[in-house]
C-alpha positions as CSV (number, residue, x, y, z in Angstrom):
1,X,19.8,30.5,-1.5
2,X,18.7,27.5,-3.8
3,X,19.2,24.0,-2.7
4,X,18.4,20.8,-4.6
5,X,15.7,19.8,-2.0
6,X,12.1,18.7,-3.5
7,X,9.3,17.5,-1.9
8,X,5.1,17.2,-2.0
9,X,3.4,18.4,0.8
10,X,-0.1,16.9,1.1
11,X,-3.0,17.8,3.7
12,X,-6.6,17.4,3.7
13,X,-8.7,19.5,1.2
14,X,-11.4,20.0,4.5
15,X,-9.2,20.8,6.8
16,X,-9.0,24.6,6.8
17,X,-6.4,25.3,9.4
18,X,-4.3,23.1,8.6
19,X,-4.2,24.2,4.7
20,X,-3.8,27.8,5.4
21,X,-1.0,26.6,7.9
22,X,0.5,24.5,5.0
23,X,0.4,27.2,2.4
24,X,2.7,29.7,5.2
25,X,4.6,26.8,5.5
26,X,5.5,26.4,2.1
27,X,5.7,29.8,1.6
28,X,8.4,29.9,4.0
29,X,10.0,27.2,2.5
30,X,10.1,28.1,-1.2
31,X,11.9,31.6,0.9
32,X,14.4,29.0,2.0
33,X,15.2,28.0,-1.3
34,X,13.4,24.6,-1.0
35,X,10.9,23.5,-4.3
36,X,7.6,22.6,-2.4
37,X,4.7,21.3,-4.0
38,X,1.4,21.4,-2.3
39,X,-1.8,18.9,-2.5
40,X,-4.8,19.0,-1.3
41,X,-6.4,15.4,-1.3
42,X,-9.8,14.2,0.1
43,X,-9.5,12.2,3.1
44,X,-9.9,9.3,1.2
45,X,-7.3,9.6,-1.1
46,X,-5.1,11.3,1.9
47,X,-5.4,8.5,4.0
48,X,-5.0,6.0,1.0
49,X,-1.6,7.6,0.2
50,X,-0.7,7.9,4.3
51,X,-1.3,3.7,4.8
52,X,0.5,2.7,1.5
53,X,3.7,5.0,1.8
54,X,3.4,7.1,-1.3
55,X,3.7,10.6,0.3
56,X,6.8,12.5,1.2
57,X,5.7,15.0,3.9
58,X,2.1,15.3,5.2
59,X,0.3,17.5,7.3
60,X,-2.8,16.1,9.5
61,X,-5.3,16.9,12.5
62,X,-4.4,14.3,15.4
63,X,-8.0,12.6,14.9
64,X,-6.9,11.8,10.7
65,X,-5.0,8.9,11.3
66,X,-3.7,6.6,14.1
67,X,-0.2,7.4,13.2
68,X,1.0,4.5,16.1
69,X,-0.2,2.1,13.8
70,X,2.0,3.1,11.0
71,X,5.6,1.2,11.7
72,X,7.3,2.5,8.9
73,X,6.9,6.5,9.4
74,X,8.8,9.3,10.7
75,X,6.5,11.9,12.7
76,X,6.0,14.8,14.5
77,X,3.1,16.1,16.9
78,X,2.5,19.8,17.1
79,X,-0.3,21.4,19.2
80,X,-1.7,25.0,17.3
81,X,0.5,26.9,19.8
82,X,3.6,25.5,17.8
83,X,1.9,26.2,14.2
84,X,2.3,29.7,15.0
């Protein structure tokens, strides 16, 4: 199945867990027929992209980022259970 879906997936270079989870993910994805691209940033430049908009999905541990103090976002809380 192809679809005309395309997106960037970015999560933090140091965050281990969370990049092996995003790599399944994508994995799973691409299966789907979706075009995912992945990136591994820095927290710096993670959290630079995060405050001023310019990301189209990201993964993140709960202590990254205060996400309640981003107005304009769309998220989604998952405990490691749910990553599974």
């Amino acid at each position: 199945m192809k679809t005309d879906i395309s997106f960037r997936l970015y999560v933090s270079e140091t965050d281990y867990p969370l990049v092996s989870y995003a790599k399944k993910l994508c994995d799973r994805l691409k299966q789907a027929g979706f075009s995912v691209d992945l990136k591994e940033y820095s927290n710096t430049m993670m959290l630079s992209r995060v405050v001023s908009g310019k990301y189209d999905v990201f993964l993140a541990s709960d202590d990254f980022i205060d996400v309640t103090t981003l107005t304009q976002m769309d998220y989604m809380i998952m405990d490691s259970e749910e990553m599974r």
